[in-house]
C-alpha positions in Angstrom: 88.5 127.0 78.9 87.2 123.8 78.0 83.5 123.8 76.6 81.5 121.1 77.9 80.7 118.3 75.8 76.3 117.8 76.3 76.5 114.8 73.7 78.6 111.7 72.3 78.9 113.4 69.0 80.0 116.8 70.8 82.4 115.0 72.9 84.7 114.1 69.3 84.2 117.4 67.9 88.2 117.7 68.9 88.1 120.4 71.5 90.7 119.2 73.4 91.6 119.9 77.0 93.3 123.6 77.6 96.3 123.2 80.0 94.1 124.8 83.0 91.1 122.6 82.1 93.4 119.5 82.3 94.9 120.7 85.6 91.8 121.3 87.0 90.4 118.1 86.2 93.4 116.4 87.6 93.3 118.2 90.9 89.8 117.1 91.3 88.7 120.9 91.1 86.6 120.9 88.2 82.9 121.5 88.4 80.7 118.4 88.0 79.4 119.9 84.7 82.7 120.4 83.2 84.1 117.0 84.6 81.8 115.0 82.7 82.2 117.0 79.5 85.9 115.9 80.0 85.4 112.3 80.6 83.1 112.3 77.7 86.5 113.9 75.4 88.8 111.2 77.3 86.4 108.8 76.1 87.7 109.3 72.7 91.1 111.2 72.9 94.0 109.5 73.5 96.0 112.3 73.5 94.2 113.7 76.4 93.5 110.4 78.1 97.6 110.7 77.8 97.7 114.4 79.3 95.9 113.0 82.3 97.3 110.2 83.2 100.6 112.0 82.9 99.2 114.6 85.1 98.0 112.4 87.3 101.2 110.4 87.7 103.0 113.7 88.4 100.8 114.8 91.5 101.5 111.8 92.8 105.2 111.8 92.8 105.0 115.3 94.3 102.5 113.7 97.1 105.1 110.9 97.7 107.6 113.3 98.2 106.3 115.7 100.1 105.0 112.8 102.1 108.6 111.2 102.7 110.1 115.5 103.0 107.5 115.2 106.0 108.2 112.3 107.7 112.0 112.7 106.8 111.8 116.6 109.1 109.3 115.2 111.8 110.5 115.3 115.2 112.6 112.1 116.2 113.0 111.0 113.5 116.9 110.5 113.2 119.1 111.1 109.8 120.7 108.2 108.3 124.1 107.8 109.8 
């Protein structure tokens, strides 16, 4: 897992976002501790800044489809003749 960056100069060392770090922090479920350690890496990674903003674009097509799934099975609603 990610270590947490505690300083500016720790945050360029180049310890770049695991796969479940980056996940986490995408999904909102990383601790406080960790999150900031991560913004701090962002801060100077654009190859992670990258890895979560294509994270973050790909949660929310899944949320835009399962919203439009949703309202596309709710009761009433009628298919498309």
């Amino acid at each position: 897992m990610f270590q947490v960056a505690t300083s500016a100069s720790a945050a360029r060392s180049g310890n770049c976002l695991d796969p479940e770090t980056a996940r986490a922090f995408a999904l909102g479920k990383l601790a406080s501790e960790l999150a900031v350690g991560v913004e701090l890496h962002m801060d100077r990674c654009a190859e992670c800044r990258w890895l979560i903003s294509e994270l973050g674009r790909a949660l929310a097509s899944r949320v835009s489809d399962a919203t439009t799934l949703l309202a596309d099975s709710a009761p009433g609603s009628a298919a498309p003749v």
